[in-house]
C-alpha positions as CSV (number, residue, x, y, z in Angstrom):
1,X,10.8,-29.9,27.3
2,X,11.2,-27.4,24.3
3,X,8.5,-28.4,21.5
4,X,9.0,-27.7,17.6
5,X,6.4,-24.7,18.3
6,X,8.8,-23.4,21.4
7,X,11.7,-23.4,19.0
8,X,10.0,-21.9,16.1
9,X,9.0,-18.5,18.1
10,X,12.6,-18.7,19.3
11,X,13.9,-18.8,16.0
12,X,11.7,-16.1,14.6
13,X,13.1,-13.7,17.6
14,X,16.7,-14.5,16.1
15,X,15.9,-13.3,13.0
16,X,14.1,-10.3,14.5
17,X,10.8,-10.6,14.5
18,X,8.9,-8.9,17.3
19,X,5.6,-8.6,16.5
20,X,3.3,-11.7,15.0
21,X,-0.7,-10.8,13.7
22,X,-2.9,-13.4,14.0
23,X,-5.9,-15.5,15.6
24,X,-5.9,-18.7,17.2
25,X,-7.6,-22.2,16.5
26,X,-7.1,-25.7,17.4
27,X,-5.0,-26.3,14.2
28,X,-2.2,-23.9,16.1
29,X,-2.7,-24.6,19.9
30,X,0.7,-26.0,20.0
31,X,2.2,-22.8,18.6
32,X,-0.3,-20.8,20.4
33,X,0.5,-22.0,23.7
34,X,4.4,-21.6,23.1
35,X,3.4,-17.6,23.1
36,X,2.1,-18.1,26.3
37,X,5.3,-19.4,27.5
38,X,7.7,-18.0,26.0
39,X,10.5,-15.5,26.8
40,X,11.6,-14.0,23.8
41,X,10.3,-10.4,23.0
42,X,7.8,-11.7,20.4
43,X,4.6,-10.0,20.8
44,X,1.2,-11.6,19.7
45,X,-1.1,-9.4,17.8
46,X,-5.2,-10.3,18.0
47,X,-6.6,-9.3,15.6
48,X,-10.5,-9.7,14.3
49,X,-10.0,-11.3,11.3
50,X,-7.1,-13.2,9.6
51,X,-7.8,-11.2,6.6
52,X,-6.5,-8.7,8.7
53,X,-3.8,-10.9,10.5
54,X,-2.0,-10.5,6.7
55,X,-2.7,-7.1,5.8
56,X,-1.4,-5.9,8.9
57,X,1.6,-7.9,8.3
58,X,2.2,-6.8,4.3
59,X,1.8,-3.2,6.0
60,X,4.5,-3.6,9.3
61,X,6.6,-4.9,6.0
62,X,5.6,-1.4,4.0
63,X,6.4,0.9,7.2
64,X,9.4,-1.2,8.9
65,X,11.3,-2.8,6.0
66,X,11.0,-5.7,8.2
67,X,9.7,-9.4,7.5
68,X,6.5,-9.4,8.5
69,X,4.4,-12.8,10.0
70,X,1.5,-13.8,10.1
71,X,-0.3,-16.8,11.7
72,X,-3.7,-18.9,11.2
73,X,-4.8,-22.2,11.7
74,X,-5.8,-25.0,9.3
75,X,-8.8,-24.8,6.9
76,X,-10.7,-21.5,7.2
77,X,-8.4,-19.5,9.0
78,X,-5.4,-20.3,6.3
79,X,-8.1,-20.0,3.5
80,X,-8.9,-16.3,5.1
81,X,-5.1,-15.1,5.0
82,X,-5.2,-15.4,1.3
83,X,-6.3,-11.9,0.4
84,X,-3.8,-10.0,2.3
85,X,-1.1,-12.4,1.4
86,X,-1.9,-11.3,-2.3
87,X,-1.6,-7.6,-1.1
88,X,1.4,-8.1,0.0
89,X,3.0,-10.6,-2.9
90,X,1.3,-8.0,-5.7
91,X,3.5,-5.1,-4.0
92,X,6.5,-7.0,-3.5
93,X,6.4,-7.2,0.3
94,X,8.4,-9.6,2.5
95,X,5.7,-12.0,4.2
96,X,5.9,-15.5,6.2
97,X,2.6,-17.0,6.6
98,X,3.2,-19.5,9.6
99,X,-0.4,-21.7,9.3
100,X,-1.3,-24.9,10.7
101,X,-3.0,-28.0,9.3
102,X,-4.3,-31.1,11.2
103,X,-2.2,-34.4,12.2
104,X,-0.4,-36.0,10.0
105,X,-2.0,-39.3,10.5
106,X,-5.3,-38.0,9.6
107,X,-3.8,-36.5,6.1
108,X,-5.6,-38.0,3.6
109,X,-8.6,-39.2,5.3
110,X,-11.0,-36.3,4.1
111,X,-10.6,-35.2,7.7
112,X,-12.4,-32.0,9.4
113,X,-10.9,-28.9,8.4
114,X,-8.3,-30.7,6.0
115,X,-7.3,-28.4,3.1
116,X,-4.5,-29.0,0.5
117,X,-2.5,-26.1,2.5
118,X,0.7,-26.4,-0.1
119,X,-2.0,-26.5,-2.9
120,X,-3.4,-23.4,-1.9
121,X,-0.7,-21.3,-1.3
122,X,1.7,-22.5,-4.5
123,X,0.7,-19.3,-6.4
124,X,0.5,-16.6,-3.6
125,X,3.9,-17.9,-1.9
126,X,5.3,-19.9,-4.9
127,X,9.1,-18.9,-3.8
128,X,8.8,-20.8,-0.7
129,X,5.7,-23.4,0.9
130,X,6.7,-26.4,2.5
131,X,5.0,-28.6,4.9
132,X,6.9,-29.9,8.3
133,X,6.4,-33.1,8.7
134,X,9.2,-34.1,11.2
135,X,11.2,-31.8,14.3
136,X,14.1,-31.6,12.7
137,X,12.8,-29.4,9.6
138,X,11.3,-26.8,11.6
139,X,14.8,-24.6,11.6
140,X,15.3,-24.5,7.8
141,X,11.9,-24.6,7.1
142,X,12.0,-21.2,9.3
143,X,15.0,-19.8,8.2
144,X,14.7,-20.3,4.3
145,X,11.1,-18.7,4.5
146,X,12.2,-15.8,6.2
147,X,15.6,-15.6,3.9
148,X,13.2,-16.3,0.7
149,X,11.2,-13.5,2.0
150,X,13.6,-11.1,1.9
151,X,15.4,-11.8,-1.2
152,X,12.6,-12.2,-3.0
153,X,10.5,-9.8,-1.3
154,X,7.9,-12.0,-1.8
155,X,5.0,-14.1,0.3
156,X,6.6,-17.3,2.1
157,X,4.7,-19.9,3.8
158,X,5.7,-22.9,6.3
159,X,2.8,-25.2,6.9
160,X,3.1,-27.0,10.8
161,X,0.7,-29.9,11.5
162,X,-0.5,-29.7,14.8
163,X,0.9,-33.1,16.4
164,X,4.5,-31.5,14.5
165,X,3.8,-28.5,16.8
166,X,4.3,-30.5,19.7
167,X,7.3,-32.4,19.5
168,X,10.2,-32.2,20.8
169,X,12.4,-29.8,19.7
170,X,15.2,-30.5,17.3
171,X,17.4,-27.4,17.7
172,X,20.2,-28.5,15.7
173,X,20.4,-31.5,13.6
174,X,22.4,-34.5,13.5
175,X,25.5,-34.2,10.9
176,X,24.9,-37.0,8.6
177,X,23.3,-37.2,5.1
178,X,19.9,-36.2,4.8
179,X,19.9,-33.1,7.1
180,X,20.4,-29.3,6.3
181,X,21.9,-27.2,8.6
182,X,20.8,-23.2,8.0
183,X,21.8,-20.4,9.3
184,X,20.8,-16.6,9.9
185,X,24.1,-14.8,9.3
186,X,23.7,-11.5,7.5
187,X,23.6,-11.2,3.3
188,X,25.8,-9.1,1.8
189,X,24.5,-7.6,-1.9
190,X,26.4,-5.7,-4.6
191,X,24.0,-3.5,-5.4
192,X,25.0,-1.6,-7.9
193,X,25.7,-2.4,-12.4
194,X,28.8,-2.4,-13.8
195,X,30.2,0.9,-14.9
196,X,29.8,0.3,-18.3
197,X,26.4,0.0,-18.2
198,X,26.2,2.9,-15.7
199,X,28.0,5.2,-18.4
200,X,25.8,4.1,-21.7
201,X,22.7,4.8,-19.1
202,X,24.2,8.2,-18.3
203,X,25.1,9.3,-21.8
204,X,21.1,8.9,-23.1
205,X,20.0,10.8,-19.9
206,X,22.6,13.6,-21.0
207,X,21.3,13.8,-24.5
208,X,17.6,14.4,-23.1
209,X,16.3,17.6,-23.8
210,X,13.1,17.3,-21.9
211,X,13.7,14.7,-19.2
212,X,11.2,13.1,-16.9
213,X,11.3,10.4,-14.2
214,X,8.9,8.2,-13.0
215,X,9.4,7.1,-9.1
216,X,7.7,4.4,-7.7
217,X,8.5,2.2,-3.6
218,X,11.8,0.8,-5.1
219,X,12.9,4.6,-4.5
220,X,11.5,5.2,-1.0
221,X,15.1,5.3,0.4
222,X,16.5,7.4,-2.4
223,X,14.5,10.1,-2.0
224,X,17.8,12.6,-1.5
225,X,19.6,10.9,-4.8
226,X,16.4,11.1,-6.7
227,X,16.4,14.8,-6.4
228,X,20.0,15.2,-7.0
229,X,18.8,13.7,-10.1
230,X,16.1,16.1,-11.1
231,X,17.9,19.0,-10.3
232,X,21.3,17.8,-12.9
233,X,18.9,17.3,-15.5
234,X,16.1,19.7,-15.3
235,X,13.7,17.4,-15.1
236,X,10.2,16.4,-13.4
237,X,9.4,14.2,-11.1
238,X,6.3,11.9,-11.2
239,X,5.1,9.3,-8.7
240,X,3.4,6.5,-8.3
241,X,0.9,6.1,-5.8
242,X,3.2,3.3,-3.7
243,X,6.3,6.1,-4.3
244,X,3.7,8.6,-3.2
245,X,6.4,9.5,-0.5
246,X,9.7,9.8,-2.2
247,X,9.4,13.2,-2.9
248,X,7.8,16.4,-0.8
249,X,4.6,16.8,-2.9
250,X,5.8,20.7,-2.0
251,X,8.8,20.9,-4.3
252,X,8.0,22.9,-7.4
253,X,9.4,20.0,-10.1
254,X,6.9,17.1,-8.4
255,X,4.6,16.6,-11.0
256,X,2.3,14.1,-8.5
257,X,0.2,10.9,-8.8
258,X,-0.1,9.8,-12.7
259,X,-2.5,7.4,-14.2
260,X,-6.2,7.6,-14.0
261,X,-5.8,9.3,-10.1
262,X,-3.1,11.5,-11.6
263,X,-2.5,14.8,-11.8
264,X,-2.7,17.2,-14.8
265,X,1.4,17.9,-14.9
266,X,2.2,14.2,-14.8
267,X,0.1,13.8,-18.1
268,X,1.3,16.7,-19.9
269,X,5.2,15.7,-18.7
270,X,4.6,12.5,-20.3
271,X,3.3,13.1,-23.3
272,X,5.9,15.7,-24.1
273,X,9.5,14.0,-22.5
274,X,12.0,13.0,-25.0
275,X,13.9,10.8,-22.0
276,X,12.4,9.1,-19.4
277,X,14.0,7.6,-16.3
278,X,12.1,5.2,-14.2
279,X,13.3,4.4,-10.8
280,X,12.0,1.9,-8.5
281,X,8.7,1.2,-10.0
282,X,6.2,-1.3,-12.1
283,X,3.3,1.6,-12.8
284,X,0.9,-0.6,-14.8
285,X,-1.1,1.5,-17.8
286,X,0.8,2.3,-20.2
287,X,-1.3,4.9,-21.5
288,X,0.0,7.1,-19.0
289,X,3.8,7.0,-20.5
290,X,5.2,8.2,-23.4
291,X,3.9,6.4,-26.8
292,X,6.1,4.0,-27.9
293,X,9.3,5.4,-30.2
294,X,8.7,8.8,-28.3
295,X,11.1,9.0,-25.4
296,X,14.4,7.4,-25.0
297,X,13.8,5.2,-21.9
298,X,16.5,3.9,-18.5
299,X,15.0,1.9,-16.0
300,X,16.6,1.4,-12.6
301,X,15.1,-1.9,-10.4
302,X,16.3,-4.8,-8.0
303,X,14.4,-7.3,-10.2
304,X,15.6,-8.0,-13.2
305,X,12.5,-9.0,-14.3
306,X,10.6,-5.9,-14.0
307,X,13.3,-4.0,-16.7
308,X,11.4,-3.2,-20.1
309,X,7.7,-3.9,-18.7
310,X,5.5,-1.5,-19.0
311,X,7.7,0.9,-21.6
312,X,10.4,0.0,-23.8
313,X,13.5,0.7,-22.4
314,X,17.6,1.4,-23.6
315,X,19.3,0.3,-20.7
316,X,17.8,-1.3,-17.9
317,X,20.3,-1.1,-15.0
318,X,19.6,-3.9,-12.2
319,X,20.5,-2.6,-8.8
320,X,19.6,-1.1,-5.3
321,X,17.7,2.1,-6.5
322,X,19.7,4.4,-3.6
323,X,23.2,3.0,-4.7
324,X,22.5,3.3,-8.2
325,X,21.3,6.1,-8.5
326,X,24.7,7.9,-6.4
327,X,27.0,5.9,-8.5
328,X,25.0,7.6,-11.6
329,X,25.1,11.1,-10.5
330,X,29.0,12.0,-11.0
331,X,28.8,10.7,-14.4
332,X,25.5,13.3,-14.9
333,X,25.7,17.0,-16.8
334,X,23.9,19.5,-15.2
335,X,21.4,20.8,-18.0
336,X,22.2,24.0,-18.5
337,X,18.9,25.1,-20.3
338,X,16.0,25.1,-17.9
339,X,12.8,25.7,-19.8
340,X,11.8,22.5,-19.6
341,X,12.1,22.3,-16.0
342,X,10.5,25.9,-15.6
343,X,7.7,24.7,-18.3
344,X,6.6,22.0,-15.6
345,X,7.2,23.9,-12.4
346,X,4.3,26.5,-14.5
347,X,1.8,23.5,-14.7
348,X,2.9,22.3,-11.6
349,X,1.7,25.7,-9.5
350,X,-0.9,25.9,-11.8
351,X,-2.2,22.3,-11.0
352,X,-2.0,23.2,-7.7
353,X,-4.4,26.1,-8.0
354,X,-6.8,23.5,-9.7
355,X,-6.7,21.0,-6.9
356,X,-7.9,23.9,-4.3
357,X,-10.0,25.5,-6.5
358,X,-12.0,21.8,-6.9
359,X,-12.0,21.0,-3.3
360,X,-13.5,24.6,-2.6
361,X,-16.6,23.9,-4.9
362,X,-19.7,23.5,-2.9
363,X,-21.3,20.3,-2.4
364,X,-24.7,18.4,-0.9
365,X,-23.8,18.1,1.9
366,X,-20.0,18.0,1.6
367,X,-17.8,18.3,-1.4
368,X,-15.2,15.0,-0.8
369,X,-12.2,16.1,-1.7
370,X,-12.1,19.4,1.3
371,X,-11.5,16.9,4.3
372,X,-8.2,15.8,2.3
373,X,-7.2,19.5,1.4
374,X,-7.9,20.8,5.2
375,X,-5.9,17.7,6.1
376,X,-3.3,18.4,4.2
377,X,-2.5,21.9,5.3
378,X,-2.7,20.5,8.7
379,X,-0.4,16.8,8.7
380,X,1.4,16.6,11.9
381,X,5.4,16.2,11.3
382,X,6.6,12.6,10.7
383,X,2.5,11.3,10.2
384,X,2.1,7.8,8.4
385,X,-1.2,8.0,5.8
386,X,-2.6,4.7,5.1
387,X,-5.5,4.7,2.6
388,X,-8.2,2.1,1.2
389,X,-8.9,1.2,-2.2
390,X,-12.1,3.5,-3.4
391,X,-12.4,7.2,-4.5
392,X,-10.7,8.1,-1.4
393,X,-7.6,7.0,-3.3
394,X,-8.3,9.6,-5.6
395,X,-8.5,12.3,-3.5
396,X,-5.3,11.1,-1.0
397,X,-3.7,10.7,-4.6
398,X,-4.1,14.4,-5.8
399,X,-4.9,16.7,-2.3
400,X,-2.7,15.4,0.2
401,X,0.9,17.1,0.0
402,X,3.2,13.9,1.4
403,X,5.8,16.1,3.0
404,X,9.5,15.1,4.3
405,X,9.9,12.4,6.7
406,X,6.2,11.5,6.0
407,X,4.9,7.6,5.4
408,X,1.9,6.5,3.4
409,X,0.5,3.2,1.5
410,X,-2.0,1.9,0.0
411,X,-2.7,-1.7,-1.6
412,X,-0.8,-0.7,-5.0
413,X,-1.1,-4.1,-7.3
414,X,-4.0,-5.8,-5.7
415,X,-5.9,-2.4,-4.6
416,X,-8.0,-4.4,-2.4
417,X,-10.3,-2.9,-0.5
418,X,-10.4,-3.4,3.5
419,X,-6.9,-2.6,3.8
420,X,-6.8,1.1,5.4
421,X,-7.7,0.5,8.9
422,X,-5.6,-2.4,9.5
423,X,-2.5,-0.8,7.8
424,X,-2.8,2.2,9.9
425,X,-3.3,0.0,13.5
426,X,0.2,-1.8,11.6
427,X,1.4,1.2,11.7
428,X,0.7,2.6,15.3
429,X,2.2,-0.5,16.3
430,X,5.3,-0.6,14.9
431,X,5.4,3.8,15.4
432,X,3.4,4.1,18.5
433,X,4.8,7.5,18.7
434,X,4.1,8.7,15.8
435,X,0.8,10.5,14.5
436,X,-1.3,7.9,12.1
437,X,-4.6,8.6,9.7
438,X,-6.3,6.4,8.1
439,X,-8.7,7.8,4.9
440,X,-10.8,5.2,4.4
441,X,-14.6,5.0,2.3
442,X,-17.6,3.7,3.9
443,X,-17.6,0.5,1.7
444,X,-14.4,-0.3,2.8
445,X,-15.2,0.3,6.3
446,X,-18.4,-1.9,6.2
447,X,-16.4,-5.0,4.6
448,X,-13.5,-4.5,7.5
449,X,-12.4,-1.9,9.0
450,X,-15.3,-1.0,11.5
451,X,-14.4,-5.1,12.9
452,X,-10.9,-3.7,13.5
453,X,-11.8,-0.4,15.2
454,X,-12.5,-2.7,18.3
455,X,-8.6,-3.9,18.2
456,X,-7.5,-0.4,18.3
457,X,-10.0,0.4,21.7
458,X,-8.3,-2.5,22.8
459,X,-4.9,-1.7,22.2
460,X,-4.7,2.2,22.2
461,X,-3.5,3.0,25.8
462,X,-0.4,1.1,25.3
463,X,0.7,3.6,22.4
464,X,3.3,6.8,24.0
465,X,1.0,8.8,21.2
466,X,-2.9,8.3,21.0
467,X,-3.3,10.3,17.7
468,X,-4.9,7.2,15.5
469,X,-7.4,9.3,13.2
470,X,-9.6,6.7,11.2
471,X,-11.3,9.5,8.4
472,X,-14.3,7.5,6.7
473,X,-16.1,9.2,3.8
474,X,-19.9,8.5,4.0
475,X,-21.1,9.0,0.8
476,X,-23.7,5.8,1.4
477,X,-22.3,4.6,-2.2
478,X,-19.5,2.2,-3.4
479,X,-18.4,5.2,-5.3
480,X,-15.9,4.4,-7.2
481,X,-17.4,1.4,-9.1
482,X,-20.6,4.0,-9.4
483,X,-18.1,5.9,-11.8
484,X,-16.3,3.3,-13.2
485,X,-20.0,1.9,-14.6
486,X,-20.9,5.1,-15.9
487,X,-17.7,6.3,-17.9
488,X,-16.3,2.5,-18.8
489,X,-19.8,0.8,-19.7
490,X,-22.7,3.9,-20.2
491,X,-24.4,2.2,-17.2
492,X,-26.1,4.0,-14.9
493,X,-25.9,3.5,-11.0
494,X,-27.5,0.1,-10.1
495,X,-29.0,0.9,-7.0
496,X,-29.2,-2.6,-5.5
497,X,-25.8,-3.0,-5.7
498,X,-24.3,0.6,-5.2
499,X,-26.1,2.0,-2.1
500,X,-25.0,1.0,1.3
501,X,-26.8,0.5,4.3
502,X,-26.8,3.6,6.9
503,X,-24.7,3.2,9.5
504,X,-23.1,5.6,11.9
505,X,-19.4,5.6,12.1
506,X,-18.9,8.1,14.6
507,X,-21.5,6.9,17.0
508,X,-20.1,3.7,16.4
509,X,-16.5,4.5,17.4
510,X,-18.3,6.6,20.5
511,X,-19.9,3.1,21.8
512,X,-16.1,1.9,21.8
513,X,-15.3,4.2,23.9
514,X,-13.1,6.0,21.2
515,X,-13.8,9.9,20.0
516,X,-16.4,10.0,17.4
517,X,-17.0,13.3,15.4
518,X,-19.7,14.1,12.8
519,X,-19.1,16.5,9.9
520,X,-21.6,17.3,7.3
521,X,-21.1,21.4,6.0
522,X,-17.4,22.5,4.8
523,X,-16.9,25.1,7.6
524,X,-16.7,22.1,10.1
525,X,-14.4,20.2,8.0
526,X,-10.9,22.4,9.6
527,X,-12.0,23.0,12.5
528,X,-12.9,18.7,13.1
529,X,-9.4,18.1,12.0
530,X,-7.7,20.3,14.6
531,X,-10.3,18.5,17.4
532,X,-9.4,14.8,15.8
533,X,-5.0,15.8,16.1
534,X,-5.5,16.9,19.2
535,X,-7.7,14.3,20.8
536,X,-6.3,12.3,23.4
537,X,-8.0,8.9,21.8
538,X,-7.8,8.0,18.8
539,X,-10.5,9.1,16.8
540,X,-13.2,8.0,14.3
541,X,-14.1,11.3,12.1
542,X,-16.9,10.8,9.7
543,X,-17.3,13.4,6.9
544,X,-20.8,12.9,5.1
545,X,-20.1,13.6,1.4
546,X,-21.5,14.0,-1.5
547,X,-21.4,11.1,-4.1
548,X,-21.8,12.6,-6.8
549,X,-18.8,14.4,-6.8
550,X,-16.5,13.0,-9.7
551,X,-13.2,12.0,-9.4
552,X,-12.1,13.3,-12.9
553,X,-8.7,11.9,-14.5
554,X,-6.3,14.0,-16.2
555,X,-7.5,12.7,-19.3
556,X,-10.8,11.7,-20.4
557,X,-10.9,9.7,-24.1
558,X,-13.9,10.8,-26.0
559,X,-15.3,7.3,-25.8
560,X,-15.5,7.4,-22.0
561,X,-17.3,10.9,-22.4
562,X,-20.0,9.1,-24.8
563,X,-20.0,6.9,-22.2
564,X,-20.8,9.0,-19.0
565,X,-23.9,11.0,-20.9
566,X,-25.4,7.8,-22.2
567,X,-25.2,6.3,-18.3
568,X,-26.7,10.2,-16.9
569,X,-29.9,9.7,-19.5
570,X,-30.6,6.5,-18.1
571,X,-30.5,7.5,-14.2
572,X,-33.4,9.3,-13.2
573,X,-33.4,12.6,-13.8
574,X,-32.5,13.8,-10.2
575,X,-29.6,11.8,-9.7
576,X,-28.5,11.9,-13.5
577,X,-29.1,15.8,-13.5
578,X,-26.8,16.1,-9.7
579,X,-23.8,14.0,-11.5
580,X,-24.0,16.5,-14.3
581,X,-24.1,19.7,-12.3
582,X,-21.1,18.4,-9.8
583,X,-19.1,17.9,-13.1
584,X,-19.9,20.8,-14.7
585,X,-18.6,22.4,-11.4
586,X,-15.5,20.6,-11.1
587,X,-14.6,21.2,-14.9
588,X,-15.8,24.7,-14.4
589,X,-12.7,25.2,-11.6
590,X,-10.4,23.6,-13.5
């Protein structure tokens, strides 16, 4: 006999899914056991945590453009998917949550484990959470959460009791009032605005004297049309850290990261652009764009709703950013005066000259930012970067040059931490042949992503490539909220809550039978990377840095200066006196 939870893995396989992340529990026996049985090339993922279960399945959406699934059982296991799920709704990710709750005729009855599942995930998966509560719903309930998903790219959820798990199928309904009867044919979109609104867009992008263009995910897969762009109207090219791969950091017109892990050419692009074009993205501070009145403004999105968010904006053309973007092009004049566009490519080289010069500076006992620049000059062809929330995001932000054909994420909206390590094994899963590096801070790796270095010794010798490279910066300091607390409120480090305990990463990884390498003096820093690509394991490699190294912006207000000395004066005098000198250095090399 074919139970609901039979039919419901056969159903996902229809719609494609191939891979599920997850961890079992008695509220999803009945689903759990149907993997045991079934045919269908559906593929359970263990993982440690289900935390991790949803992270991993926000990422396979990031890397695939695939729905990605995730599964957890009632009470705990549901309440633990939460964070992920966030990740994934805050950076517009297709997610189904498939989670199970106890039997219906114990609803109600304050019963073990018993959580108001549709009352919990209303805001994280507010497009689409429904509870089954016969066989018969199990189909739509299935097939609108995965369609829900993908329209909306957004977080869906279908709640199964456990006795609704084991019922006998209902494969297709009966035809008589009261039932629905779904479907998963293929959805066709238009895609592109009118041409109206295509020319009025095109006729203030012609007038702009000094154009620039903000990139963002929307544009991952107008990377080619985006540069078209560029080149038609002399313009720069700036990116946000989730459109971090649009664009080969190595072209001389990509100004890199903006905002407060931005570069120094993104800043000085914005605050002098007459036109702005923004493409694919919902870049948050609005500090970091042109002051309102400044700059003529287009927008290009999918969602309407993101047009005229963060800056004011002319025309905002709803659309798939690819097809947009080629129906705009012909209507385009190539800019026939380029010293705007040879004005940024200047700052852009020198920038560049910075961002070595900074890395190069010497550091007790290593200077944070050289692991990303020797990694940099040394990425593998057609590597996915995953990176955690910290001031390793800084540093992925500014020194690593994304280069064609590349992948890389990070948790944009929520910047969660915890999420490098199980993006990257998301990743390795989905591209086991391709090369995969996680740069991940030890804070980070404490809170998760040590737990899920034991699924990737579990799983690695399946992969056709081994090259997993999990980089952790042990700086023994949640470094990033250190600085925050010294240039936002004139604290000073509060030890009890800013120092981690020791722990040995690389030893660690060694005791899982992985590769474990130790780096603490800059000449080892190269040479570790071209051992950790070439490994034939994957590879924890723990570089011991210096925390005190800051992670300046590209612009400081005078406020957050006043700020930073009165927090140093309060430190004592040999930690408040190291900040100073590693500043001093950095500013010194810029």
């Amino acid at each position: 006999m074919e139970t609901v939870s039979d039919f419901v893995l056969k159903r996902l396989s229809q719609w494609g899914v191939r891979r599920v992340f997850g961890y079992p529990g008695d509220g999803i026996n009945g689903l759990i056991g149907a993997f045991g049985r079934t045919q269908e090339p559906l593929e359970f993922i263990q993982v440690r945590h289900e935390e991790s279960a949803a992270f991993m399945a926000c990422a396979h959406a990031k890397f695939t453009g695939q729905v990605g699934v995730c599964l957890a059982t009632s009470g705990p296991g549901a309440i633990h998917l939460l964070n992920g799920l966030y990740d994934a709704k805050l950076d517009h990710q297709p997610v189904v949550a498939l989670v199970g709750q106890q039997a219906r005729s114990a609803m109600g009855g304050d019963y073990q484990q018993e959580v108001d599942l549709v009352s919990l995930f209303k805001d994280v998966a507010h497009d689409f959470v429904h509870m089954a509560t016969t066989a018969s719903q199990a189909r739509h309930m299935v097939d609108r959460a995965m369609r829900i998903a993908m329209e909306r790219r957004s977080v869906t959820c279908v709640i199964f009791p456990n006795d609704v798990q084991d019922l006998p199928a209902v494969e297709s309904p009966p035809r008589e009032h009261g039932t629905v009867l779904t479907g998963i044919g293929v959805t066709s979109h238009a895609g592109v605005p009118g041409e109206d609104a295509l020319r009025n867009a095109a006729d203030i992008l012609n007038r702009g004297e000094r154009v620039a263009m903000l990139v963002g995910a929307g544009a991952l897969e107008a990377g080619a049309q985006v540069s078209q762009v560029a080149d038609l109207l002399g313009a720069g090219v700036a990116k946000a850290l989730l459109g971090k791969a649009v664009l080969p950091d190595s072209l001389p017109y990509v100004t890199g990261a903006i905002g407060l892990l931005g570069t120094q050419p993104s800043w000085e692009m914005m605050n002098e652009c007459d036109t702005l074009l923004m493409v694919g993205t919902s870049f948050p501070y609005a500090e970091f764009l042109p002051r309102e009145g400044q700059a003529r403004a287009v927008q290009i999105d999918r969602d309407g709703r993101k047009l005229s968010l963060r800056y004011p904006v002319e025309i905002g053309l709803v659309g798939d950013s690819r097809l947009t973007l080629q129906a705009l092009i012909p209507l385009l004049e190539r800019k026939t005066a380029r010293r705007w566009r040879e004005r940024i490519e200047k700052q852009v080289a020198s920038w560049r000259d910075t961002v070595h010069a900074r890395a190069m500076v010497d550091a007790k006992p290593l200077n944070p930012q050289r692991p990303f620049l020797e990694l940099s000059r040394r990425l593998p062809p057609q590597a996915i970067i995953t990176c955690d929330s910290g001031s390793a995001a800084n540093w992925y932000a500014r020194d690593i040059q994304m280069q064609e054909g590349m992948m890389g994420s990070v948790s944009g909206g929520l910047a969660t931490m915890g999420c490098g390590v199980p993006y990257a094994l998301a990743a390795k899963l989905a591209y086991p042949e391709r090369p995969v590096i996680a740069l991940v801070g030890d804070g980070a790796m404490q809170m998760l992503g040590i737990n899920e270095l034991i699924t990737i010794a579990h799983r690695w010798k399946d992969w056709a490539n081994p090259t997993l490279i999990v980089m952790v910066l042990n700086n023994g300091d949640l470094n990033l909220v250190t600085w925050e607390q010294r240039v936002m409120g004139g604290d000073p480090r509060f030890a009890d809550s800013q120092w981690l305990p020791e722990f040995s990463y690389a030893d660690y990884g060694r005791l899982l039978g992985l590769e474990g390498i130790r780096v603490n003096s800059a000449d080892e820093v190269g040479p570790a990377w071209e051992r950790a690509l070439s490994a034939t394991k994957p590879v924890v490699l723990e570089m011991v840095t210096d925390p005190e190294m800051p992670p300046l912006p590209p612009h400081i207000p005078a406020k957050q200066i006043g700020a930073y000395f009165k927090a140093l004066r309060k430190e004592e005098a040999s930690a408040g006196g190291a900040a100073l000198r590693a500043t001093i250095k950095q500013w010194w090399a810029s």
